[in-house]
N, C-alpha and C positions, 0 to 999 in steps of 0.2 A: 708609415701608417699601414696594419692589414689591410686586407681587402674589406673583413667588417664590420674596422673603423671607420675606412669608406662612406661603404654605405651607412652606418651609422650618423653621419654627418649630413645627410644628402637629403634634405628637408623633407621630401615625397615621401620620401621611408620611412620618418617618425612611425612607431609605432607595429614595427612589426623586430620580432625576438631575436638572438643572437642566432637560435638556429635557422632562423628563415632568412636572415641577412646572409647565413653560411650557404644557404642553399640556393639562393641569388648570386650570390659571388662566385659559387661553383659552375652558374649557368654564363653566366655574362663573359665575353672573352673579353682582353683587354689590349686596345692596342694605340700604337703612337702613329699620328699625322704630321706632317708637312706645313708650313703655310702657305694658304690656298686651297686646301684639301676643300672639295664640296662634300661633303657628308648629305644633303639632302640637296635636289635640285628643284624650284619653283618648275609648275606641266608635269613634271615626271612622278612616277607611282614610287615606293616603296615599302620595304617592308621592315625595316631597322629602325629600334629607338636607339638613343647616345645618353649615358650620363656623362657630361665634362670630369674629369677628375685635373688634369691641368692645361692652362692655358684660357683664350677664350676665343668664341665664335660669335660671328656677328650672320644677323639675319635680316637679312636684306628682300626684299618683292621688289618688282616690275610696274612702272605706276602711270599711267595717262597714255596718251597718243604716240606720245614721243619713246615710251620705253622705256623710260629713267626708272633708273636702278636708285632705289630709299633703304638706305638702314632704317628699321625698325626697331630693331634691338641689338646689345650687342651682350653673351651670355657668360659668365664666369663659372669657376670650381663649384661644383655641388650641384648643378642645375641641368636637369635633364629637358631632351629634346627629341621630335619624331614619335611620341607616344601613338599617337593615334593611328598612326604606320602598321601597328600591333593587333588592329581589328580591324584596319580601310586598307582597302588598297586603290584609293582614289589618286588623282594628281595633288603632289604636294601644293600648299600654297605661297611658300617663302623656298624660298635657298639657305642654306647654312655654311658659313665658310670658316675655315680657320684663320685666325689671324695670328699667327707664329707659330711656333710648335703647339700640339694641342695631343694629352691624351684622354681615350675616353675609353668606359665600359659601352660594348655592345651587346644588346639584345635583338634579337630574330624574332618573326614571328612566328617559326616552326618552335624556336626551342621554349617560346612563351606557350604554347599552345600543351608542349612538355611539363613547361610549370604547370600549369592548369591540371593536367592529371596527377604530378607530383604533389603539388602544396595548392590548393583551392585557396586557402586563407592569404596566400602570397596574390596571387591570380586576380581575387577580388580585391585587394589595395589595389593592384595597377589599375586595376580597372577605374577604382575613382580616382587615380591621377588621373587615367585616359579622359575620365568625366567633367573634369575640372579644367584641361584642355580643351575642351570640346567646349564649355560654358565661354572662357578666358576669347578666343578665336569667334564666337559668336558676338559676344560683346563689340570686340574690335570691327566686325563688317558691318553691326547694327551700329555703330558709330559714323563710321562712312556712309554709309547709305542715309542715314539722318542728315548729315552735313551735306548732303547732296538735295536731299527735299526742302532743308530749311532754310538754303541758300538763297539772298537777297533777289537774285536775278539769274536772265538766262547765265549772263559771262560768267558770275561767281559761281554756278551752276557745274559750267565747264570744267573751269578752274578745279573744282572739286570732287568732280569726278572721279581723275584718277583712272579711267580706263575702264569704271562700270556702265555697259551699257543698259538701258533703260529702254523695254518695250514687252508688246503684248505677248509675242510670240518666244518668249525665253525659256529655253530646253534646256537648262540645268546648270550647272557651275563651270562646267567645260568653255562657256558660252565668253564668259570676261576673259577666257585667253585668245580670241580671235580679235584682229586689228581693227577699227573701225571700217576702213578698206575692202577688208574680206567679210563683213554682217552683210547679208542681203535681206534681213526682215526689218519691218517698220520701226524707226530709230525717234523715240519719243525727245530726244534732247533736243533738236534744233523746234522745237513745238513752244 
């Protein structure tokens, strides 16, 4: 398969032309992983999105007290990951691993920033993938955090949790990777 057959295939992409697939393919480098390979680490910043081209990667978070590592997902050919890496440079929120050989296109955010002055038309697709991540992700924690309010009692409470803590004084997303342990502001879960 070309490279933009590739992308041709690669669902996000619908909808943008042969030459702008060409001039994606020309940006994106392509390279083969390991099993095991971390491609994105849960805490840690980055700046790289992946489309899988083969293989697959599962995507696993950090979950309750205990630290227990959850697949969330686990991602096959054609599905792109680390979008939002492309315009945050926040702490990721999952880890991504490879599970066998895996190869993928990589994108930068320097050389997206490239696009953007090369092809606008290109720029703003990713952008609404980036957009649609960002909905998809939202969705996911406003689920959790529901299932944490609507839960029967304190223990199903806990149970449900997951490692969000709950209180007045919460200074930003940074905040759910510190251990129950180390919070020293008022902890509304045991209330």
């Amino acid at each position: 398969m070309t490279s933009i057959e590739f992308y041709k295939s690669v669902s996000g992409l619908a909808g943008l032309n042969d030459e702008q697939l060409g001039i994606l393919a020309g940006l994106a480098k392509v390279n083969d992983y390991e099993d095991g390979h971390i491609f994105i680490e849960e805490g840690h910043s980055g700046d790289t999105a992946f489309m899988l081209i083969e293989g697959e990667v599962s995507v696993t978070r950090i979950k309750g007290a205990e630290a227990r590592v959850k697949e969330i997902n686990r991602m096959g050919p054609k599905e792109m990951f680390g979008v939002i890496s492309l315009i945050d440079n926040r702490e990721r929120t999952a880890t991504c691993r490879a599970k066998g050989k895996v190869k993928v296109a990589e994108l930068d955010r320097s050389t997206f920033d490239q696009l953007r002055e090369q092809s606008s038309d290109i720029a703003r697709h990713i952008q609404r993938i980036i957009s649609r991540q960002i909905s998809r992700d939202h969705k996911f924690f406003s689920n959790e955090i529901r299932d944490v309010i609507f839960s029967n009692n304190a223990s199903d409470a806990l149970k449900n949790q997951d490692g969000l803590i709950i209180t007045d004084t919460y200074k930003g997303p940074d905040r759910r990777f510190a251990s129950s342990a180390e919070f020293s502001g008022p902890d509304r879960r045991a209330n």
